[in-house]
C-alpha positions as CSV (number, residue, x, y, z in Angstrom):
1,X,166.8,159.4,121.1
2,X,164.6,159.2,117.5
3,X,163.2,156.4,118.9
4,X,162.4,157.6,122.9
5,X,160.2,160.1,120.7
6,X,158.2,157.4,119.6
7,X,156.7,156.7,122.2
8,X,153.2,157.0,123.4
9,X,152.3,158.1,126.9
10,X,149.1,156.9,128.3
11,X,147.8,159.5,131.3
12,X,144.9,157.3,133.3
13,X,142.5,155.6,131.0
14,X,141.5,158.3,128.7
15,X,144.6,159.8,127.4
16,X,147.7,159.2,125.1
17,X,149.8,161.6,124.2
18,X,153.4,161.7,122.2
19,X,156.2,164.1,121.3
20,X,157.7,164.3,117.7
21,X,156.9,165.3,114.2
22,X,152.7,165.0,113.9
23,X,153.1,163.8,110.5
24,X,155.7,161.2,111.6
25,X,153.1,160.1,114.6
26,X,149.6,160.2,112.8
27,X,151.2,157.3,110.7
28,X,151.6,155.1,113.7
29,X,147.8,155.5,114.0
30,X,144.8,153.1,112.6
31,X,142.9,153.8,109.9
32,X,139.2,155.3,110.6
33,X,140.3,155.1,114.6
34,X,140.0,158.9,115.6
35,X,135.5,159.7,116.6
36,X,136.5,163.7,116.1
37,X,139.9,166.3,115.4
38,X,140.1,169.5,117.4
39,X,143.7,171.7,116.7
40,X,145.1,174.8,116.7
41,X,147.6,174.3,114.0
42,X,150.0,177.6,113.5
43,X,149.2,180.9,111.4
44,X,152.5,181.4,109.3
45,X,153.0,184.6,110.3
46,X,156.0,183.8,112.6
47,X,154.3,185.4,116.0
48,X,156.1,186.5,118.6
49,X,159.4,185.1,116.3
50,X,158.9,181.4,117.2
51,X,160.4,179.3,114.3
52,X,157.3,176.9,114.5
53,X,155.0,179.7,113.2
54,X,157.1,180.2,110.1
55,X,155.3,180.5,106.7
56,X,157.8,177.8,105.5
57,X,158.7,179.8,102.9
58,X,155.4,181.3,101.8
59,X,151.6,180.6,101.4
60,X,151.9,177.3,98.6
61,X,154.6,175.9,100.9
62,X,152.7,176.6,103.8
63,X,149.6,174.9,102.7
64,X,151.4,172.1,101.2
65,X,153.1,171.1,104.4
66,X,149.7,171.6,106.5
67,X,147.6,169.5,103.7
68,X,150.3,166.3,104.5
69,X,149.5,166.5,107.8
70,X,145.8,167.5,107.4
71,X,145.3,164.5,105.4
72,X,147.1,161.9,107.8
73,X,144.6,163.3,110.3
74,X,141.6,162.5,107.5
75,X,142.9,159.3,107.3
76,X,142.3,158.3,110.9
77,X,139.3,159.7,111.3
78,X,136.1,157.7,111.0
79,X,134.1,158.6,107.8
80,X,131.4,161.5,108.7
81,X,133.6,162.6,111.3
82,X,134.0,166.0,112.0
83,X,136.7,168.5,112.8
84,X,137.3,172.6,114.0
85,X,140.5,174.0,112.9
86,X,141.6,177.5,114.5
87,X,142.2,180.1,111.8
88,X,144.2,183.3,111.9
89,X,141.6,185.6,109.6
90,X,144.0,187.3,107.9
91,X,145.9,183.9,106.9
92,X,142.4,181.4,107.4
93,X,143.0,181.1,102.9
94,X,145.8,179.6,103.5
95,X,144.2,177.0,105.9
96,X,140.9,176.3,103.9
97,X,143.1,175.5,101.0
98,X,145.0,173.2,103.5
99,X,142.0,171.1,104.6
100,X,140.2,170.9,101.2
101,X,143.4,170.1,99.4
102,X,143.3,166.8,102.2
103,X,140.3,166.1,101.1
104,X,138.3,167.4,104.0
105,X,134.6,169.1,103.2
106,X,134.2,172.5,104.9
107,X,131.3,172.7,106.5
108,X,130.8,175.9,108.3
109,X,133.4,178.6,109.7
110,X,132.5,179.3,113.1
111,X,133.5,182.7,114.2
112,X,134.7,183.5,117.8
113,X,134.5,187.4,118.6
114,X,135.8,189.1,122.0
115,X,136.5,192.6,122.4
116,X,139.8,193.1,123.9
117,X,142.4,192.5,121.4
118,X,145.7,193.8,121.2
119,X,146.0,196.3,118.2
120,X,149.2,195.9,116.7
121,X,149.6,199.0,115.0
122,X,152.6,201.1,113.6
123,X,152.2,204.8,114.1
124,X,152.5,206.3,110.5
125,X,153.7,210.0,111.4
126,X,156.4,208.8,114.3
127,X,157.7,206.5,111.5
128,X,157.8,210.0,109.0
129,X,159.6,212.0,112.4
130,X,162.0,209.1,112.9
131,X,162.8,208.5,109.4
132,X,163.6,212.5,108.9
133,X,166.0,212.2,111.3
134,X,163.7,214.3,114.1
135,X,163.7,212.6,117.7
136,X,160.7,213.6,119.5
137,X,160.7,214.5,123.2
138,X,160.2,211.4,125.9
139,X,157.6,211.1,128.1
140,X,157.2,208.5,131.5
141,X,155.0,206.0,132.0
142,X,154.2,203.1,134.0
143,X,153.5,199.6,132.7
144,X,149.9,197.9,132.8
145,X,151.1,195.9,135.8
146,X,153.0,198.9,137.2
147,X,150.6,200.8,139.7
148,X,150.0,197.6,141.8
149,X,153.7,197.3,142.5
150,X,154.5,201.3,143.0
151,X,151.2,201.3,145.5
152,X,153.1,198.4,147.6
153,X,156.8,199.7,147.6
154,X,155.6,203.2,147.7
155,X,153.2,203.7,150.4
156,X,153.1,207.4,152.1
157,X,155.7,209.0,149.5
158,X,154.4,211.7,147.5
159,X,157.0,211.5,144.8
160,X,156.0,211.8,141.1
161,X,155.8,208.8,139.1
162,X,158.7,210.1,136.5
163,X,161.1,210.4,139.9
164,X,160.4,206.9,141.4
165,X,163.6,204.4,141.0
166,X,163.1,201.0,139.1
167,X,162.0,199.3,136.2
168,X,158.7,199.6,136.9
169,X,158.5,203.4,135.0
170,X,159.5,203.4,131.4
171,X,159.9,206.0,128.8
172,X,158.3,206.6,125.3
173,X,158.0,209.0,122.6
174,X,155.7,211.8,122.8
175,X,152.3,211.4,120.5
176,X,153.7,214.8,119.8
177,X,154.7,215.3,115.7
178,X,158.0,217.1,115.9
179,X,157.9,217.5,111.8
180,X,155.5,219.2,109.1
181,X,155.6,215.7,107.6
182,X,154.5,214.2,110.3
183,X,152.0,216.1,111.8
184,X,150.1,215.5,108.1
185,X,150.1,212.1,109.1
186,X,149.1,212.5,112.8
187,X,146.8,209.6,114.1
188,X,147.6,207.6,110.8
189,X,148.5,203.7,111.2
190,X,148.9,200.3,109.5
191,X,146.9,197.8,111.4
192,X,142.9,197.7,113.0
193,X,142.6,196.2,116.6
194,X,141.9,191.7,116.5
195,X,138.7,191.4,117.8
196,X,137.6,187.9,116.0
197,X,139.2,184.3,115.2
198,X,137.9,181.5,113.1
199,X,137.4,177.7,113.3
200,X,136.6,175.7,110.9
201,X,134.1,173.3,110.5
202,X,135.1,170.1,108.8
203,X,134.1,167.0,107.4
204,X,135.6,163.9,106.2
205,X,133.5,162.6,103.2
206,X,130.6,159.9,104.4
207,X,131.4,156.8,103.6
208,X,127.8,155.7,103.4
209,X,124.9,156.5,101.3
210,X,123.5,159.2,103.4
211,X,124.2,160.5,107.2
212,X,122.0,158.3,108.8
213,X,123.4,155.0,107.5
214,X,126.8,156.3,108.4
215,X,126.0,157.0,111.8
216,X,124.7,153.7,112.0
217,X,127.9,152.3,110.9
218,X,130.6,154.6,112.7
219,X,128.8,156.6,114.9
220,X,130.3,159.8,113.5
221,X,128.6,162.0,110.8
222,X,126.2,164.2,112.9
223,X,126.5,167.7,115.1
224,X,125.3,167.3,118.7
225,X,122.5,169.8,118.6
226,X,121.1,169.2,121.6
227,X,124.4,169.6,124.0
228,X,125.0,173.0,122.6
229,X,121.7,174.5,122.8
230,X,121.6,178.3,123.8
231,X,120.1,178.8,127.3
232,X,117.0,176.8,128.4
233,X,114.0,179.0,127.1
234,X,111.2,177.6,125.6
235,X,110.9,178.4,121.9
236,X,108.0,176.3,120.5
237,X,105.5,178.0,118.4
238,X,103.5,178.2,115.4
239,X,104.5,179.1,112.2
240,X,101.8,179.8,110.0
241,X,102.1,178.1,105.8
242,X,101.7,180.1,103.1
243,X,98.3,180.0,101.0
244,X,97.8,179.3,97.6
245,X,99.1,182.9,96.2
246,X,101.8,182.2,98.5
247,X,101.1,184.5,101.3
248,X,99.1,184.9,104.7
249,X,98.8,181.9,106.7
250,X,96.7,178.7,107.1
251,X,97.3,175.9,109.5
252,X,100.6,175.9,110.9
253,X,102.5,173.3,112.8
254,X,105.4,173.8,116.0
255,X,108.3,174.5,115.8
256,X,111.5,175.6,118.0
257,X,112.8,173.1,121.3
258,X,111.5,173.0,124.7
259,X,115.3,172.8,125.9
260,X,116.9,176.6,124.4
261,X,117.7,178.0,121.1
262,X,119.5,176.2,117.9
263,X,123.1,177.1,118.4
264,X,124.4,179.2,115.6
265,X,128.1,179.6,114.1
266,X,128.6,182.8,116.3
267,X,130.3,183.0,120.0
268,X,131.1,186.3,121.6
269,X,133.0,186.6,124.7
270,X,132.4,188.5,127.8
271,X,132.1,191.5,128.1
272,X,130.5,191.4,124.6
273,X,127.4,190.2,125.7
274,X,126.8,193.4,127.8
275,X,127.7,195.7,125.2
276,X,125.6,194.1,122.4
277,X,122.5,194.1,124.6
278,X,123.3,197.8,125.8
279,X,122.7,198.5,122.0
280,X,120.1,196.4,121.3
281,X,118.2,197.4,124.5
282,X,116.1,194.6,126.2
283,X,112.7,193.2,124.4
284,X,109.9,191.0,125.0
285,X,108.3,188.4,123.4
286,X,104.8,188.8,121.8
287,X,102.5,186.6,120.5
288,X,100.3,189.0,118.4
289,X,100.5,188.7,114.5
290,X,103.1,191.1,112.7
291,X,102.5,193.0,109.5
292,X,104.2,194.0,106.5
293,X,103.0,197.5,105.9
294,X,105.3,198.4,103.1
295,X,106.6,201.3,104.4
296,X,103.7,203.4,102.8
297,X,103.7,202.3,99.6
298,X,101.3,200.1,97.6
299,X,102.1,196.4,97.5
300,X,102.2,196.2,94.1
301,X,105.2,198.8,93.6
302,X,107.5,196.2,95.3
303,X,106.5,193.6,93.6
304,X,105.1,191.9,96.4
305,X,101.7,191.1,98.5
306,X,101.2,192.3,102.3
307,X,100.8,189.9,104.4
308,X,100.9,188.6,108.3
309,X,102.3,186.4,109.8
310,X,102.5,184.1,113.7
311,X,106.2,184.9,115.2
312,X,108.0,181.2,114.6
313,X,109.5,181.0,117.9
314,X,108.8,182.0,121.4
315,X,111.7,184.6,121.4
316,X,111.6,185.0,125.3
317,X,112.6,188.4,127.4
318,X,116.3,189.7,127.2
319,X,118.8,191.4,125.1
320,X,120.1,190.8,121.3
321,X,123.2,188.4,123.1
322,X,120.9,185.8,123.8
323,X,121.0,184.5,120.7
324,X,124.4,183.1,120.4
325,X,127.3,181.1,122.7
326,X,128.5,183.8,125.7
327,X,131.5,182.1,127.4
328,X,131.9,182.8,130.7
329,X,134.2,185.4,132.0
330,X,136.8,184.1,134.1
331,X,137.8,181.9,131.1
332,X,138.8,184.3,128.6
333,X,141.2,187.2,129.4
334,X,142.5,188.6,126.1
335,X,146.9,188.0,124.3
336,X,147.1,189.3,121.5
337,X,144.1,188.1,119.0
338,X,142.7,185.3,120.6
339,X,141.5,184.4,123.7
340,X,143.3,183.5,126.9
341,X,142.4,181.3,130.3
342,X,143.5,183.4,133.6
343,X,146.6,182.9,135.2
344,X,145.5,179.9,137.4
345,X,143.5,178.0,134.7
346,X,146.6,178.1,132.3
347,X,149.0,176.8,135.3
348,X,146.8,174.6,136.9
349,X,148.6,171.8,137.3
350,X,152.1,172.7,136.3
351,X,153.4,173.4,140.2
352,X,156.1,171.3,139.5
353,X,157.2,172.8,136.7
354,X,159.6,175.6,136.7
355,X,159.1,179.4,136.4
356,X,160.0,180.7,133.3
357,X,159.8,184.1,131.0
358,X,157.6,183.8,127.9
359,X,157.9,187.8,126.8
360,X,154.7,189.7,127.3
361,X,152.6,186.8,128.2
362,X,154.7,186.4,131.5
363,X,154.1,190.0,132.6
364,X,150.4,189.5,132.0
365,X,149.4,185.9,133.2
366,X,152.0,185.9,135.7
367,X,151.2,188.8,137.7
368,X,153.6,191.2,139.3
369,X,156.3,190.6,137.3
370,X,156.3,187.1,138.2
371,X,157.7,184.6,135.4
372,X,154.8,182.1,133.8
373,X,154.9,178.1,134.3
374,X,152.6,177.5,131.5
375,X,154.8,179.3,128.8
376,X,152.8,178.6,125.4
377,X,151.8,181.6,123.8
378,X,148.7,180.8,122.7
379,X,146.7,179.0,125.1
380,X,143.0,178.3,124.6
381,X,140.4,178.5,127.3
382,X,139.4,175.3,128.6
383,X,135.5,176.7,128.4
384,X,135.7,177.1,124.5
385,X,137.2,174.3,123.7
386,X,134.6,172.0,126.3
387,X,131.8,173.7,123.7
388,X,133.5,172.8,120.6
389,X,134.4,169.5,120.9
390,X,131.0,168.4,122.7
391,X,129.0,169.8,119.4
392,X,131.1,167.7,116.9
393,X,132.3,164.2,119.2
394,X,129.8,161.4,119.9
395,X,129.6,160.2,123.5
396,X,132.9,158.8,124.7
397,X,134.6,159.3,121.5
398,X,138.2,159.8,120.6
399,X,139.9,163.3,120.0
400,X,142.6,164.3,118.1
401,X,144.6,167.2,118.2
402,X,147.9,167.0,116.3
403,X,149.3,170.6,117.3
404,X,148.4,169.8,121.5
405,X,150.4,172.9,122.4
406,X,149.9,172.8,126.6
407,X,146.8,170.8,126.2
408,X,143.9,172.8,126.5
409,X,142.1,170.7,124.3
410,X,142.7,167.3,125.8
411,X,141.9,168.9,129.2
412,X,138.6,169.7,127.7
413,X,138.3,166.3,126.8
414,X,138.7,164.9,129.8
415,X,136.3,167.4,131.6
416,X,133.6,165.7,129.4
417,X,134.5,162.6,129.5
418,X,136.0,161.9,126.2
419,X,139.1,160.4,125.3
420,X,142.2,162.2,123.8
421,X,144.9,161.6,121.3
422,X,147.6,164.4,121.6
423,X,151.2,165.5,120.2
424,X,153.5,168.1,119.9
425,X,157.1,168.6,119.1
426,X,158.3,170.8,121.5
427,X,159.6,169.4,124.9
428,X,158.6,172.2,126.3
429,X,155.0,172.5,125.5
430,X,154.7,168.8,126.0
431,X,156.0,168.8,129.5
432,X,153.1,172.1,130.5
433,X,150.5,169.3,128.6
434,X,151.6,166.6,130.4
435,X,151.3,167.9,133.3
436,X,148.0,169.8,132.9
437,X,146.4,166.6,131.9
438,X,147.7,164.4,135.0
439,X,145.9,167.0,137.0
440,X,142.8,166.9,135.3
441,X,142.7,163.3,134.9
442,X,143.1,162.8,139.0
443,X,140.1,165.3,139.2
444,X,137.5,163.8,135.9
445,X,139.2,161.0,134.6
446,X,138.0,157.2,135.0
447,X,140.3,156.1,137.1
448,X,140.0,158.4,139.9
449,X,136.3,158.8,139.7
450,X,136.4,155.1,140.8
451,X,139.2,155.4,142.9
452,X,137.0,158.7,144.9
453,X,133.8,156.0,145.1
454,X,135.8,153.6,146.9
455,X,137.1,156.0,149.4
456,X,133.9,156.9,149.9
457,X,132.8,153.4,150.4
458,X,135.6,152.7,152.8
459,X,134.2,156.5,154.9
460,X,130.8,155.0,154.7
461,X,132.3,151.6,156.7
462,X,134.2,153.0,158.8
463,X,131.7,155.3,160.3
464,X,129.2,152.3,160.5
């Protein structure tokens, strides 16, 4: 059976994948064979109770057994190449020390913000009514998912929620203190609502003199700029040199890109975008010269000189979200902290596979009570992942992800036409990845992007 595990499994022409022990598999790998590492490794925090998010019996423990595995992945990797590594924020220490105890360089922490996390709070004062013994009085409700289903099965019957039959209405406490103690701490909790993650930007050392020699050499070392550019707008402009005292302008010389903005380590999610540009209203572009006026006071009580200056870039019309990544919508509904693909992008695919319950995540990706194929907990949209691994793998690369979960990232891969190095342990998980990436392989992979041209070919004959 030890060895069965051992084994790798090659989907179409683009991807291998294995189930087992990472650390056990990334030693079956070459040396500096791997263009670029993409992974979601666990938190430590035990989420949801799965044994394979356990802090492995606390943070130096933790960190030690992610650094062995970190630096298998640093020893397959081409030197210059770069990695993201998904960060918890309130455990990302433990990670950073991970990665740089490897030997990896941190680069940059990229930070991913959507505004529809679950806040997993404990109430302070029914903790103080339920700990002096006081029960407070219960109150019905229906689940998130519950109107649809009592609009169907309820149609033309006037009955109050609270008297409808089923497990569709449940029962909580009142927000109602019942104690002196308690109402003191009315509205207090312990926890504020998850509305960011982290990935982390990593390097492994060059092994050249400088990045341009090592790129030369492996290929690796370098961001892809260009392929994540922000929008299309034309920034080019002037930007004026300072003078000999150092201020005002002279000359100048353009700068900014014909092709959009210089993407930046911030992303926000729908519907962020709408709300940041609601606050920052909607501006336009000017060309005229700006000027420090020093709010009314002399220059010389600031220490400094006034001065004008040419706007550097064509900032274009639109709202402050313009500036950064804005994924789109229908690829990132919310679970828990971080984001989540809808319902049919995480199951697309799996229609072999059976239904089964994964807790809350069934309820809310499955719909109506239905029970979810694709069962991992933390699934990553497809639409993120396509954005990361584009701005740090170099055309028809290799990527590696040693925690594949269901295999968002090697779907990615295989969207853009990279190539993709996956395992996991579970049997489980591997069986949803598996089976996500057979479907997206006969859609974007190699061989069925020939296989489509012939059949097309043949159509072409046939109707000649």
């Amino acid at each position: 059976m030890a060895e069965r595990l051992e084994v790798w499994k090659k989907i179409g022409n683009q991807v291998r994948v294995s189930r087992g022990d990472s650390l056990r598999r990334l030693k079956k790998l070459e040396d500096n064979s791997i263009d670029s590492l993409a992974c979601d490794p666990p938190a430590g925090i035990s989420f949801m109770g799965r044994e394979w998010d356990s802090d492995k019996g606390g943070r130096r423990k933790w960190s030690a057994w992610l650094a062995n595995i970190m630096a298998e992945c640093l020893r397959v990797l081409k030197p210059g190449a770069h990695g993201v590594i998904w960060a918890l924020p309130r455990t990302v220490h433990w990670t950073m020390v991970a990665v740089e105890d490897a030997g990896f360089e941190i680069r940059d922490i990229l930070t991913h913000v959507f505004g529809s996390g679950f806040p997993k709070n404990h109430d302070v004062s029914k903790a103080i009514d339920k700990q002096l013994g006081a029960e407070r009085e219960k109150v019905p409700y229906a689940s998130r998912l519950a109107p649809r289903w009592l609009e169907e099965s309820n149609k033309g019957n006037d009955r109050p929620l609270d008297a409808i039959d089923g497990e569709d209405v449940h029962y909580s406490e009142s927000d109602v203190p019942v104690t002196e103690e308690g109402a003191k701490w009315h509205g207090w909790g312990t926890a504020l609502k998850p509305a960011h993650e982290m990935w982390i930007l990593v390097r492994k050392p060059l092994s050249e003199k400088n990045v341009a020699c090592n790129v030369l050499k492996w290929g690796t070392g370098a961001i892809n700029i260009a392929a994540c550019r922000i929008g299309d707008a034309d920034t080019r402009g002037v930007t004026g040199s300072r003078d000999s005292e150092g201020w005002g302008t002279k000359g100048g010389h353009v700068a900014g890109s014909a092709c959009g903005r210089y993407p930046s380590n911030f992303i926000l999610s729908q519907p962020m975008d709408v709300i940041l540009d609601n606050q920052s209203g909607i501006s336009k572009s000017s060309s005229a010269p700006r000027h420090n006026k020093n709010e009314g006071g002399t220059a010389t009580e600031f220490g400094l000189k006034p001065f004008t200056y040419v706007p550097s870039f064509g900032d274009g019309e639109g709202g402050a979200s313009r500036f950064f990544i804005v994924l789109e919508p229908e690829s990132l509904l919310p679970f828990y902290y971080c984001p989540k693909p809808s319902a049919r992008e995480k199951n697309r695919g799996c229609k072999q596979l059976d239904h089964r319950s994964c807790g809350v995540g069934a309820l809310r990706d499955g719909g109506r009570g239905k029970k979810a194929k694709n069962t991992h907990p933390t699934v990553k949209a497809v639409a993120l992942m396509e954005y990361l691994i584009r701005m740090i793998t170099p055309s028809k690369g290799i990527v590696l992800d040693p925690f594949m979960g269901s295999g968002s990232t090697g779907v990615a891969a295989v969207k853009k036409g990279f190539r993709f190095v996956g395992v996991d342990m579970s049997r489980e998980y591997y069986n949803i990845a598996v089976a996500r990436l057979r479907h997206t392989d006969y859609q974007y992979g190699q061989r069925s992007l020939r296989a489509r041209v012939q059949q097309r070919r043949k159509t072409r004959r046939k109707t000649k």
